[in-house]
N, C-alpha and C positions, 0 to 999 in steps of 0.2 A: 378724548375718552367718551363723552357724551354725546356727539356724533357718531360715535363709532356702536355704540349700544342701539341709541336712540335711529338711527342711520340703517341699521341693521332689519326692521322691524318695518313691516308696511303701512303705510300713512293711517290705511283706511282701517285695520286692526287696531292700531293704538290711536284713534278717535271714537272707535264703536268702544272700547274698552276704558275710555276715560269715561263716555257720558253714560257706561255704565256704572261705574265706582262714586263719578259725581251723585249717582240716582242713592244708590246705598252710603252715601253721604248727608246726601238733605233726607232719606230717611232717615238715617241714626241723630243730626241735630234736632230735626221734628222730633223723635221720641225722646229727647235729652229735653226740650223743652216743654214737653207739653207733662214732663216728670216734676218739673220748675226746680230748675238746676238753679246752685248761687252762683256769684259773679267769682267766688273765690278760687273754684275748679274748675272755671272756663278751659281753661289754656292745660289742664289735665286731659282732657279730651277734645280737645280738635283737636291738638298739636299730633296726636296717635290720628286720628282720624285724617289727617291732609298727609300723613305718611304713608298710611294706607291708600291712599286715593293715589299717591303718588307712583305705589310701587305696586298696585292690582295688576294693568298690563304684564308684568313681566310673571306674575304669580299666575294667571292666565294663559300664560305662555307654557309653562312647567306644564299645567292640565294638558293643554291642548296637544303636546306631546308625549305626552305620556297617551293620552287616547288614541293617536293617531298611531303611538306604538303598537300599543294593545289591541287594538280594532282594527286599524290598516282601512283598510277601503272598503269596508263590510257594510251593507245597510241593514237598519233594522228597521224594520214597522212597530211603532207601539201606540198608546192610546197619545193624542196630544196635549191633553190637559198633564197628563203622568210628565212627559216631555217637557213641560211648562215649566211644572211645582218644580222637578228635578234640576234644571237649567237655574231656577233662580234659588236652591236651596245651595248649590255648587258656587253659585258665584258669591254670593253670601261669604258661604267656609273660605273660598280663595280671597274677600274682600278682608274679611276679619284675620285672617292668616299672613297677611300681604308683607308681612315683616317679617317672618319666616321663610316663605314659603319662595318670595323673588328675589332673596340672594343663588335661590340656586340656577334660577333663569337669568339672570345677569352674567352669573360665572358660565352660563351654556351658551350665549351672544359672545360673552368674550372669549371663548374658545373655539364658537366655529366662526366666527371672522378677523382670527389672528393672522391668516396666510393675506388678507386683504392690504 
């Protein structure tokens, strides 16, 4: 089952998509500690945070088709800094959402490589 997901999905996407999630990771513990979290809801928050981290690629995947729906092959020119903010505000919503939002990319892997 998890070769079959994990298998499905190209090396180099779901490494650029992990050490992005890692990044939105050690930033939300840095702001969790520099808040001075107790020792008593540690495990309140990473436990949500390493799930998120775990299931950003496939919640990444849902975006990324869905754009490719909606846009198809279209280039835009826009400013790059605009491009920037936008790209890390998106991944942000999809890192924070990552437990919603990649059950539905999981169910779209395992559906289009059931004939495999």
């Amino acid at each position: 089952m998890f070769s079959r997901i994990f298998g499905s999905l190209d090396r180099t996407y779901l490494i650029r998509a992990y050490c992005v999630g890692a990044l939105y990771f050690a930033l939300f513990l840095f702001m969790e500690n520099n808040i001075g979290w107790s020792t008593n809801g540690l495990w309140n928050r990473i436990i949500p945070g390493v799930v998120c981290l775990i299931l950003f690629p496939f919640s990444k995947l849902v975006y990324d088709e869905l754009k490719r729906f909606v846009f198809g092959d279209n280039v835009f020119y826009i400013n790059t800094w605009v491009m920037l903010v936008g790209k890390i505000i998106i991944n942000l919503v999809l890192f924070v959402m990552a437990w919603i939002i990649a059950p539905v990319g999981i169910a779209y892997i395992w559906f289009k490589t059931r004939g495999r």
